[in-house]
C-alpha positions as semicolon CSV with decimal commas, in nm:
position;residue;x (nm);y (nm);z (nm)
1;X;5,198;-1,515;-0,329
2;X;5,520;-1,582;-0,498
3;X;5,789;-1,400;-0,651
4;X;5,656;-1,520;-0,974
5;X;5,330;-1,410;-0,952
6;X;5,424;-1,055;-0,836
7;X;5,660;-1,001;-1,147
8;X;5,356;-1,115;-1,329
9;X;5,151;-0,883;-1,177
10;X;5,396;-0,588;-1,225
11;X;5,433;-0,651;-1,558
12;X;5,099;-0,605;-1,655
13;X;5,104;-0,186;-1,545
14;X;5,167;0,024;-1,838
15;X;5,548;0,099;-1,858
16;X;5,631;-0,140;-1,571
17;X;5,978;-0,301;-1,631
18;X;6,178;-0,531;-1,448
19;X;6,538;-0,441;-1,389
20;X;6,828;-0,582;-1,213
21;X;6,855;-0,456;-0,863
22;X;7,153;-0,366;-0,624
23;X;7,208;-0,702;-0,528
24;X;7,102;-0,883;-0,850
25;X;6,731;-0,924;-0,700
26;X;6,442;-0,817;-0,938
27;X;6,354;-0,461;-0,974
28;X;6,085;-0,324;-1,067
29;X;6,057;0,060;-1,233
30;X;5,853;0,277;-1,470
31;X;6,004;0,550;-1,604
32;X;6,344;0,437;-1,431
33;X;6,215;0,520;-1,085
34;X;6,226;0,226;-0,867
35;X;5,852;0,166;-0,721
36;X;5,919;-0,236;-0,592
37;X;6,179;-0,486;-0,551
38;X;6,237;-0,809;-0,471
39;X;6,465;-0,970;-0,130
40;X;6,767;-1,172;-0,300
41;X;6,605;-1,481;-0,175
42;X;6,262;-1,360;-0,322
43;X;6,053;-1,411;0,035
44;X;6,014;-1,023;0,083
45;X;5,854;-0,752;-0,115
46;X;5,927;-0,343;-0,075
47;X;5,727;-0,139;-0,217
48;X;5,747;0,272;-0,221
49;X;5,406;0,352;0,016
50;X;5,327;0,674;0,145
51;X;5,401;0,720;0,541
52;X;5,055;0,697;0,614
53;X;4,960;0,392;0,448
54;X;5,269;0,214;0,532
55;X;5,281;0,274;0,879
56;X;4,854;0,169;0,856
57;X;4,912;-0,181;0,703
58;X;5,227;-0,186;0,979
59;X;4,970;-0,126;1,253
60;X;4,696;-0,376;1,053
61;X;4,969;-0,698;1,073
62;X;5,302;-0,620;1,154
63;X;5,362;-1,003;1,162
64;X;5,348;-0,911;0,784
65;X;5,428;-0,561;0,693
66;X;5,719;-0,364;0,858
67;X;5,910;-0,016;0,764
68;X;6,235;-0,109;0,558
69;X;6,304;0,300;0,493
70;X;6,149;0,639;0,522
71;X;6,194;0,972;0,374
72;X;5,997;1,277;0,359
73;X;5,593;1,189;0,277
74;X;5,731;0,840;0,139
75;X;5,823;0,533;0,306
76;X;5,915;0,168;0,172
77;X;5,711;-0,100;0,308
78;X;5,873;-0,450;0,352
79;X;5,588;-0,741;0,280
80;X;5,651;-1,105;0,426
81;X;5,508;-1,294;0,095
82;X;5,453;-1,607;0,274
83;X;5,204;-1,444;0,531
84;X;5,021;-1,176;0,315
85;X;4,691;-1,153;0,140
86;X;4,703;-1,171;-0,239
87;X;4,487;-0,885;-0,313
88;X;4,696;-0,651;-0,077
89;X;4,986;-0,714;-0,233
90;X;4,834;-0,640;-0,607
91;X;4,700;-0,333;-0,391
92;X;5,014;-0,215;-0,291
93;X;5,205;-0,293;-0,597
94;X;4,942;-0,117;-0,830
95;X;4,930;0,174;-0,533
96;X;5,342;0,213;-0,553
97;X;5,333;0,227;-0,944
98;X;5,070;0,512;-0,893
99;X;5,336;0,719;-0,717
100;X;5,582;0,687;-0,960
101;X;5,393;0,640;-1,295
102;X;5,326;0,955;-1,519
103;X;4,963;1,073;-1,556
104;X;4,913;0,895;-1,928
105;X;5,043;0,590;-1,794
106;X;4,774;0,608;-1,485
107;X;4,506;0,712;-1,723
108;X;4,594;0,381;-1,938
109;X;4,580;0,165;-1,631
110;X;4,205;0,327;-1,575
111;X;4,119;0,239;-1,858
């Protein structure tokens, strides 16, 4: 996957919006709370996981994922584009929006 096709993929979740991040690198938000961005060179993802799941897909293929920041019950997962599945990375993305996105917005996505 390619930075293309995950702004593409963010964009379709209800109130999803790309902004410009600390750096200038893509960053993605819904109700201006941050839930992925892009590296500056666009090669790495980070996406808002909880712990758990982050430090599962860590444990899963850490050739892939690894821990970029944690805090309380949420963590940011750091995803090597080049070496991860497709459908794990719309998982992830969609799953980080979740945490974020209010309850009509969820409901819309369910839809």
């Amino acid at each position: 996957m390619d930075a293309e096709a995950v702004q593409k993929l963010v964009l379709r979740l209800p109130g999803a919006e790309e902004h410009e991040g600390w750096a200038g690198q893509p960053a993605f938000k819904v109700r201006k709370k941050g839930f992925a961005y892009l590296s500056e060179d666009e090669t790495k993802l980070f996406v808002k996981a909880l712990r758990e799941e982050q430090q599962a897909m860590i444990a899963q293929n850490p050739d892939v994922y690894a821990s970029w920041w944690e805090s309380g019950r949420f963590g940011w997962l750091e995803i090597d584009l080049a070496g991860a599945d497709d459908e794990e990375v719309e998982e992830l993305l969609t799953e980080a929006w979740r945490l974020n996105a209010p309850k009509y917005l969820v409901a819309q996505l369910e839809q």
